[in-house]
C-alpha positions as CSV (number, residue, x, y, z in Angstrom):
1,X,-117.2,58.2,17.0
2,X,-114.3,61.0,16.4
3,X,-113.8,64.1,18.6
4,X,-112.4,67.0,16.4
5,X,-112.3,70.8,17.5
6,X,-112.3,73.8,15.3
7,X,-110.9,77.1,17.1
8,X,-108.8,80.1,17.0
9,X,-107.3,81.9,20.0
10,X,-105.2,84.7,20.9
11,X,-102.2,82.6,19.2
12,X,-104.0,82.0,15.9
13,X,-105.8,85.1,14.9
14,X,-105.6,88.9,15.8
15,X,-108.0,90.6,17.8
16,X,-110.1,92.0,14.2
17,X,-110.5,88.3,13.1
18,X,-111.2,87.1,16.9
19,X,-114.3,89.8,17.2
20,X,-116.0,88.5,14.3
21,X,-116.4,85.2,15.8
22,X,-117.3,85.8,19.4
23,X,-120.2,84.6,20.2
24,X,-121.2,86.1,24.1
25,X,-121.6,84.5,27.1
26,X,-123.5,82.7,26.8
27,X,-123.7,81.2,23.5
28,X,-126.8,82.2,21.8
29,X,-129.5,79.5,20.7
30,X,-129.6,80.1,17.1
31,X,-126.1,79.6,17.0
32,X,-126.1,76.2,18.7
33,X,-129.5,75.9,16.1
34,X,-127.2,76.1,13.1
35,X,-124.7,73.6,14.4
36,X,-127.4,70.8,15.7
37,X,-129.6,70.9,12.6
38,X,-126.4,69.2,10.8
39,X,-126.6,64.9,10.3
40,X,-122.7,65.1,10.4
41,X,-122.6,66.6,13.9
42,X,-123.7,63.9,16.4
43,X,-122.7,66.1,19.5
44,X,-121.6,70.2,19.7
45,X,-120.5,72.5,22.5
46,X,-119.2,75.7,21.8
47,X,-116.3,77.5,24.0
48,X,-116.1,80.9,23.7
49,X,-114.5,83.8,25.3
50,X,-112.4,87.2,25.3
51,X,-109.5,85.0,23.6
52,X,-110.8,82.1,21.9
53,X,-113.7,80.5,19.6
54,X,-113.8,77.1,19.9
55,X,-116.6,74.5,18.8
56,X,-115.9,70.6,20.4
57,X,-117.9,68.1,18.3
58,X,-118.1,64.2,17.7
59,X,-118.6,62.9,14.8
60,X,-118.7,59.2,12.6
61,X,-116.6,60.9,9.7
62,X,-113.5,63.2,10.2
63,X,-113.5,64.7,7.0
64,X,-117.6,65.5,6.4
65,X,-117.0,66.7,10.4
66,X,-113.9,69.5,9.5
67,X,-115.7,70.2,6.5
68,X,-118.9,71.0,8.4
69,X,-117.1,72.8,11.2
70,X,-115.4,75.7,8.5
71,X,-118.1,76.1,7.0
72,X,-120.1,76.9,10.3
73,X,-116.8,79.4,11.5
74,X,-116.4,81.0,8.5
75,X,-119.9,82.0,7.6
76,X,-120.5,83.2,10.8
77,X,-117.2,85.3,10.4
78,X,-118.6,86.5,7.2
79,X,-114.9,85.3,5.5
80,X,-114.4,83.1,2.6
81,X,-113.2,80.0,4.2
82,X,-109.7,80.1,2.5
83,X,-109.5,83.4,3.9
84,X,-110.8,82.1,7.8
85,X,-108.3,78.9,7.6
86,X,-104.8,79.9,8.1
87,X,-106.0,81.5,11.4
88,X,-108.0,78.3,12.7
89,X,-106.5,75.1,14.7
90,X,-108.1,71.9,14.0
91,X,-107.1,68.9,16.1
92,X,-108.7,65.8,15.6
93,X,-109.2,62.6,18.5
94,X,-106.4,62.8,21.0
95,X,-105.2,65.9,19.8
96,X,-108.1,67.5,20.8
97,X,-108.8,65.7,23.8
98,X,-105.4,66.8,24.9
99,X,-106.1,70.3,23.7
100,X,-109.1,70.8,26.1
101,X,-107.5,69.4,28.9
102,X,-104.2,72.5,28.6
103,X,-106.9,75.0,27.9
104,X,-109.2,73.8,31.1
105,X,-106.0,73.8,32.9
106,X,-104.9,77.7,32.0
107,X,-102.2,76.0,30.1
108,X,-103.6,77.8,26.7
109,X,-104.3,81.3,28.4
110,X,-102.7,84.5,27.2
111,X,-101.7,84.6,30.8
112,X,-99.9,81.1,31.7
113,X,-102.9,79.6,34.5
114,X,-105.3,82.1,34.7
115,X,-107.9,81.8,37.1
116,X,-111.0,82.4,34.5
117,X,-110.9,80.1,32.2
118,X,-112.1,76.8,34.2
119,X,-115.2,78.9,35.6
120,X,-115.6,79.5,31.7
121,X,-115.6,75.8,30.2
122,X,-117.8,74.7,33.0
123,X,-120.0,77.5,31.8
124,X,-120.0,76.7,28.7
125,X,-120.1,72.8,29.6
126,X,-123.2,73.4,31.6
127,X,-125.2,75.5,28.8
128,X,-124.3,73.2,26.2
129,X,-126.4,70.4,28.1
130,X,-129.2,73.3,28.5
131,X,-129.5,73.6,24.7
132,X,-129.6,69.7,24.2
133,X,-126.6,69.9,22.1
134,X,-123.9,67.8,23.3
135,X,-123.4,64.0,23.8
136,X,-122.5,61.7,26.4
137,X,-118.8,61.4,24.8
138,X,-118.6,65.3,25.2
139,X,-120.5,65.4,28.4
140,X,-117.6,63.0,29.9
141,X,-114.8,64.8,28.4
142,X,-115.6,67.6,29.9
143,X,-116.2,66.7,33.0
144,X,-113.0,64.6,33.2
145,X,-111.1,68.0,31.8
146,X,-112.7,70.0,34.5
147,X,-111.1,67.4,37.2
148,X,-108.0,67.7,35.7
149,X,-108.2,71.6,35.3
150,X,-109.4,71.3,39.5
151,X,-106.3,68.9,40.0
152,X,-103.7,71.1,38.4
153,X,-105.2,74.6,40.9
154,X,-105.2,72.1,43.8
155,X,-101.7,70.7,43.4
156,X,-99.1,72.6,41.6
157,X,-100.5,76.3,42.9
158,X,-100.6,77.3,39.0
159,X,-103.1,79.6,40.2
160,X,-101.3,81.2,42.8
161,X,-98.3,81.9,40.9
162,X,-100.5,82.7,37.3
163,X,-101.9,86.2,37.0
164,X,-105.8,87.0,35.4
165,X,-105.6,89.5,31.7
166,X,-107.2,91.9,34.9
167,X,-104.0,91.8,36.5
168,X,-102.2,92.4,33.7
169,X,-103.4,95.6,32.2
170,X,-103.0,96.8,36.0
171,X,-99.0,96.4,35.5
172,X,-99.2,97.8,31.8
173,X,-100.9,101.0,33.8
174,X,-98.5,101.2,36.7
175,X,-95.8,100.7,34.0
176,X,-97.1,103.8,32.3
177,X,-97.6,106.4,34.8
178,X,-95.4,104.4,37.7
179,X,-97.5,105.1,41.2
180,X,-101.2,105.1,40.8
181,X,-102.8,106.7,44.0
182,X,-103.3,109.6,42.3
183,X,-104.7,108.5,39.9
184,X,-108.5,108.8,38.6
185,X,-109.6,105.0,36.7
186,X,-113.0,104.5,34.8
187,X,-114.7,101.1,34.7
188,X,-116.6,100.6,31.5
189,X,-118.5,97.0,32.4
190,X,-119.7,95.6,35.3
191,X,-119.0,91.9,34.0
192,X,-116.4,89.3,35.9
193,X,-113.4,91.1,34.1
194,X,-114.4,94.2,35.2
195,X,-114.6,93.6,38.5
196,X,-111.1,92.1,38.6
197,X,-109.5,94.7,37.2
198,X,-111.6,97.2,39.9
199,X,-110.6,95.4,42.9
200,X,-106.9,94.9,41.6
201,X,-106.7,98.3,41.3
202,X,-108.3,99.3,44.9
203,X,-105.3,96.7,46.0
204,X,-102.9,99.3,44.2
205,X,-104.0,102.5,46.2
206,X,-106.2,104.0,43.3
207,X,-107.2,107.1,44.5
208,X,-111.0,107.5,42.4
209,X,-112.8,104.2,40.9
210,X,-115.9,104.9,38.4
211,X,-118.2,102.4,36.9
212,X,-120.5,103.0,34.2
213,X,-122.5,100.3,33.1
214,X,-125.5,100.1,30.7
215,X,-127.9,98.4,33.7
216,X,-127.0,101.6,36.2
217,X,-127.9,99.1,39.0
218,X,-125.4,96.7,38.4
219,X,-122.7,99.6,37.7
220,X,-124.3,100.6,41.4
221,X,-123.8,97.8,42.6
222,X,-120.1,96.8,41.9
223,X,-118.9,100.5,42.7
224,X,-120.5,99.8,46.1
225,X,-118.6,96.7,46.2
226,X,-114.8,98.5,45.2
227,X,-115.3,101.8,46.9
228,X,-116.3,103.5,43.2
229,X,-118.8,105.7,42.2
230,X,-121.1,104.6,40.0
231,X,-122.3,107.0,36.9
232,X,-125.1,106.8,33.7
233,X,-123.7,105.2,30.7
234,X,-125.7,107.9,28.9
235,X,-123.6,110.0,30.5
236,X,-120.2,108.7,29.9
237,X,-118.7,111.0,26.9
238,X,-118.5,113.6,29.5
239,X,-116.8,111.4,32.1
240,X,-114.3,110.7,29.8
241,X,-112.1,113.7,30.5
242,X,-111.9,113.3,33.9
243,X,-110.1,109.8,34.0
244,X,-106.2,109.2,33.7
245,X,-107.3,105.4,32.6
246,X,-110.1,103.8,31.1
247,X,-110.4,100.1,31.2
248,X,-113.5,98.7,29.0
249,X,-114.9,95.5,29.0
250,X,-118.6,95.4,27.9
251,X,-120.4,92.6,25.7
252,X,-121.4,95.5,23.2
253,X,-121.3,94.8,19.6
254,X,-120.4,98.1,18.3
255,X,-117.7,101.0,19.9
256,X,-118.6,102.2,23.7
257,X,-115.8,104.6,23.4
258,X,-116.1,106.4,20.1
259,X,-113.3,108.7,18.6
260,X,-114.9,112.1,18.7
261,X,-115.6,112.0,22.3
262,X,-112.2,110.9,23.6
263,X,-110.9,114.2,21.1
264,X,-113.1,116.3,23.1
265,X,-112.3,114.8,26.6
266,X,-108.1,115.1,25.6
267,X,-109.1,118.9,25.1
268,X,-110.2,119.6,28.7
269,X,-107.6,117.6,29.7
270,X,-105.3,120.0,28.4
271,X,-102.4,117.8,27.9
272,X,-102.4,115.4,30.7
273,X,-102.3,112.1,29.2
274,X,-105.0,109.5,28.5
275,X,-104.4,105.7,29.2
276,X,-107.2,103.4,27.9
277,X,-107.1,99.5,28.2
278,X,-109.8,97.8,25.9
279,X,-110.2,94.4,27.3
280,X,-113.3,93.6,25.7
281,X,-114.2,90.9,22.4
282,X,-115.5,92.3,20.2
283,X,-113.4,95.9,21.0
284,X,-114.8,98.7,22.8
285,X,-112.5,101.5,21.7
286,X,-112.5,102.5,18.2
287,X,-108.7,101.3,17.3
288,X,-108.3,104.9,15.5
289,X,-108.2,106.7,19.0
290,X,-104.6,105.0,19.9
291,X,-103.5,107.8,16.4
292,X,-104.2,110.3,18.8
293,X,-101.0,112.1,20.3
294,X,-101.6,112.0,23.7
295,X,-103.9,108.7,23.8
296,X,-102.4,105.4,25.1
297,X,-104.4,102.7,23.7
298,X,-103.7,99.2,24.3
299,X,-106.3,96.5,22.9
300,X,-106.2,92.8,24.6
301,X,-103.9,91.7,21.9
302,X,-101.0,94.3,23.7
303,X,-101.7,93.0,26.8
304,X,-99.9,89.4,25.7
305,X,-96.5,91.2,26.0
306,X,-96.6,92.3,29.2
307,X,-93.6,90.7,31.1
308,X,-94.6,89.1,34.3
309,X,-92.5,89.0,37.5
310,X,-93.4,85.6,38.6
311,X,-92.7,84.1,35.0
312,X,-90.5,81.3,36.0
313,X,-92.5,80.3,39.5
314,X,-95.4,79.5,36.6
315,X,-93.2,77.6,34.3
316,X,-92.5,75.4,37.2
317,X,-95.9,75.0,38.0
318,X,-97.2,74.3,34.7
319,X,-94.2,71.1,34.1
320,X,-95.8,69.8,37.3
321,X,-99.1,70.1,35.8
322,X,-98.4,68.9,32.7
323,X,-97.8,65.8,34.8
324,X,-100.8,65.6,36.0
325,X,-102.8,66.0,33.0
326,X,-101.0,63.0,31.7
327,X,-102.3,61.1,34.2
328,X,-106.2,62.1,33.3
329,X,-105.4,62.3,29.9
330,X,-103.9,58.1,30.1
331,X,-107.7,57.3,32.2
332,X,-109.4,59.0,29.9
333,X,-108.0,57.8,26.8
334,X,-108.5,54.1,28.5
335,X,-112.2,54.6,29.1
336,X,-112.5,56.1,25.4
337,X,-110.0,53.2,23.8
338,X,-112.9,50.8,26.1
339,X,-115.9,52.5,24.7
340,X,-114.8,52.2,20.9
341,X,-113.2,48.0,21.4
342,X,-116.1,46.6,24.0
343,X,-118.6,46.7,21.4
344,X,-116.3,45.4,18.9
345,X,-115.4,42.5,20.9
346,X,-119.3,42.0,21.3
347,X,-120.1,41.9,17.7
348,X,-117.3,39.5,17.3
349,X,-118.6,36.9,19.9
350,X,-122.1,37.4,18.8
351,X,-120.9,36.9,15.0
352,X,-119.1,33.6,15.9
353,X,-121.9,32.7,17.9
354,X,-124.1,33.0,15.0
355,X,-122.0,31.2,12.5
356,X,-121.5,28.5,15.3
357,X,-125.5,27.8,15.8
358,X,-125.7,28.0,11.7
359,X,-123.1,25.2,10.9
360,X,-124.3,23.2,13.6
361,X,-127.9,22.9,12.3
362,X,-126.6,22.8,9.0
363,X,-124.5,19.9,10.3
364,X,-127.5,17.9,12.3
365,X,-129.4,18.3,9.4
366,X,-127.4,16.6,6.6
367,X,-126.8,14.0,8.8
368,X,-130.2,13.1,10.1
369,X,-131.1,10.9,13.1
370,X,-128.7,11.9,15.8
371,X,-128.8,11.1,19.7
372,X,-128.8,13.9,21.7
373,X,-125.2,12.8,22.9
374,X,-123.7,13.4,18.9
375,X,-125.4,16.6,19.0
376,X,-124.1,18.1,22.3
377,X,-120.6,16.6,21.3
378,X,-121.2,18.2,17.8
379,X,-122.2,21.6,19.7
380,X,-119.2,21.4,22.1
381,X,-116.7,21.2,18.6
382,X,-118.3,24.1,17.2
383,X,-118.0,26.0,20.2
384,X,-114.7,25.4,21.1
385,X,-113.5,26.3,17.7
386,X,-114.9,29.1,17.5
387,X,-113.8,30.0,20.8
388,X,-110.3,29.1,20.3
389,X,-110.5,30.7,16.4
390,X,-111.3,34.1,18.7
391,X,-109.8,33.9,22.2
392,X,-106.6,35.7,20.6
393,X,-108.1,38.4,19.2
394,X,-110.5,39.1,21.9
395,X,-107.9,39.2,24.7
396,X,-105.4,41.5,22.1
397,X,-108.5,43.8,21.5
398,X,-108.7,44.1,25.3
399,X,-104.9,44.5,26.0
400,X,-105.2,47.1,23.0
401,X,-107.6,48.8,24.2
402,X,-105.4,50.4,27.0
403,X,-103.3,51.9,24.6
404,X,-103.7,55.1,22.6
405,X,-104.0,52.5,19.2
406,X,-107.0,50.9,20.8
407,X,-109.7,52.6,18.4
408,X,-107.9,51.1,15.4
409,X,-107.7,47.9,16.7
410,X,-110.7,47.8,16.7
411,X,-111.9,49.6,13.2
412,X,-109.2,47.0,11.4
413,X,-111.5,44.1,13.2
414,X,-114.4,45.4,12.5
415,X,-113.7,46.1,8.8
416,X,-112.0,42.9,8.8
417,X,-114.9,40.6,10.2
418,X,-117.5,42.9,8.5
419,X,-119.2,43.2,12.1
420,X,-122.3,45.9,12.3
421,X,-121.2,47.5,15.5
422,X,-123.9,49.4,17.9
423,X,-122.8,52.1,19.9
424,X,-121.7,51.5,23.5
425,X,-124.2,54.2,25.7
426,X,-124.1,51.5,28.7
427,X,-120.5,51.8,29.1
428,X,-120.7,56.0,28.4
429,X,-123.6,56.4,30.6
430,X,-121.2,53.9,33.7
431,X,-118.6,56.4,33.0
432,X,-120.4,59.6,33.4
433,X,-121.7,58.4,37.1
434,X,-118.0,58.0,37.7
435,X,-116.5,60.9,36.9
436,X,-119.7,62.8,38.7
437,X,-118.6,60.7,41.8
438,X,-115.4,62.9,41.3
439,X,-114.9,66.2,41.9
440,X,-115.1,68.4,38.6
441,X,-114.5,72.1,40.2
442,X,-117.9,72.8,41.5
């Protein structure tokens, strides 16, 4: 079994190609429907967020599995898939083992170790096993990438020194009008990002917070919690002109903040600028207000080049991190290396064993009356060729096993002894209790 990954991310695609394939939080059950009705796909679990689209799966054949994993991206982007793959990333076995460890870690982020992201692959981790959709090799890969992601906050401080997208578009405001305690700010969302960027800019002397929120009660609800004032989203259009900066983030699928009304809302402003910060995936601000003279618009794409003060401090952190995910990445890889050569080796002694018992009758038979003492020293012969004939390359498929070539070890044995291999759920299942016994960032 092969893990493979098919993604894009902030890096990859712009924010237009990015909307098309974001999915929600959660993932929506006919999507995971469309992925687990496949025979190619033996386990599925689908990441996605503001910044990335990413579907983990395992699979017996690497090229049916890409080839099955396009097709799935690009339909639901409504691309051609020539036109979909220059933007996606598609790294196959330890390559995209290693892949989800840096992105569980905030290594991937837009922001270098941002807080969000772990809370976002357990997430999706967790609702993956909901929908029945991923696999015990999946199930143990993430769980042993969310230890690692836990290891890397505990122990290097990545966190500390990293700043959240939230905490960026703060700095991009205070970088456009300078102080902000005089300034009015409207919350569109009442999601996690929302409320980041709320309290961050509470912490910055804000003078007015509003939320608007389609559920008034949770808009209620989180201006309670930063001091705001919470107002209809029906009524929004005419709150427009009364903030100096809008920050959206909303799960809508069409534009929140539509072009007309932010026209209308620069008019009574009468010339006092309008900064808006669209954080959301798909976007909330129709991109043809930032034409506007007067209009500020920044989508989550702009927010990548945003200088950050405490730049090197996280470059330091993240070469001690990278440390540690080497470590997690080595016991993983082990345990994997393990799960793909034990059965192997099983097959192999069961095949020799086989053969031995066959010759051996075979042998008894053509030569007819036998004491049981010519038989036992006739079974003893067989068995210690055979054991001797395989001792080698059992304890080299063991040895082998602990290094990242261990998996073709053991495919060249088993192609070369023509052994029918069963799949290894003892030793998955062994290593699941394990890694549970750990902690994983609960």
């Amino acid at each position: 079994m092969y893990i493979l990954v098919t993604g894009l991310n902030h890096r990859t695609a712009p924010v237009e190609i990015r909307e098309r394939l974001a999915f929600g939080e959660p993932v929506p059950q006919n999507i995971y429907d469309r992925l687990t009705c496949r025979d190619e796909l033996h386990g599925v679990l689908v990441l996605s967020t503001c910044n990335r689209t990413e579907v983990y799966a395992t699979v017996k054949d690497i090229e049916q599995g890409v080839g099955v994993l396009e097709e799935f991206m690009a339909s639901s982007s409504g691309l051609e898939i020539d036109e979909l793959r220059p933007y996606l990333y598609q790294p196959n076995c330890y390559e995209a083992i290693g892949h989800l460890f840096r992105v569980a870690a905030g290594l991937d982020s837009m922001v270098l170790g941002e807080t969000q992201i772990l809370g976002q692959v357990k997430d999706a981790y967790n609702h993956a096993i909901e929908m029945g959709a991923s696999d015990g090799i999946l199930n143990t890969l993430f769980q042993k990438a969310l230890h690692a992601g836990k290891r890397v906050r505990t122990e290097t401080g990545l966190d500390r020194h990293a700043v959240s997208v939230s905490y960026v578009a703060v700095e991009l405001a205070r970088n456009i009008f300078g102080i902000l305690e005089d300034k009015t700010v409207l919350v569109i969302g009442a999601g996690e990002m929302s409320e980041l960027t709320a309290r961050y800019l509470v912490d910055n002397g804000v003078s007015t917070v509003m939320v608007s929120n389609r559920s008034y009660e949770r808009a209620v609800s989180l201006a309670e919690r930063v001091d705001g004032t919470a107002i209809s989203f029906a009524d929004l259009p005419g709150w427009l002109s009364r903030a100096d900066i809008i920050i959206s983030c909303t799960a809508a699928t069409h534009y929140v903040v539509r072009y007309e009304a932010v026209e209308e809302a620069l008019r009574k402003r009468q010339g006092r600028k309008l900064f808006i910060i669209d954080i959301a995936v798909p976007r909330d601000v129709d991109p043809r207000i930032g034409e506007i003279e007067g209009i500020y618009l920044y989508d989550i794409d702009d927010l990548e080049n945003v200088i950050d003060a405490n730049l090197m401090e996280r470059k330091k952190a993240a070469r001690q991190a990278q440390k540690i995910l080497l470590e997690e990445l080595q016991e993983f890889e082990e345990w994997l290396n393990t799960l793909y050569v034990i059965p192997v080796v099983k097959a192999l002694k069961q095949k020799g064993e086989e053969i031995k018992q066959r010759e051996v009758t075979r042998a008894l038979n053509r030569l007819g009356n036998t004491s049981p003492r010519q038989e036992k020293i006739i079974g003893s012969l067989a068995s210690s060729i055979v054991n001797q004939l395989l001792h080698f390359p059992v304890v080299n498929l063991k040895e082998m096993a602990l290094t990242s070539n261990g998996h073709l070890y053991a495919e060249v044995t088993r192609n070369l002894f023509a052994l029918e291999v069963e799949s290894n759920d003892e030793e998955n299942q062994s290593y699941d209790k394990k890694v549970k016994g750990g902690n994983q960032g609960k």
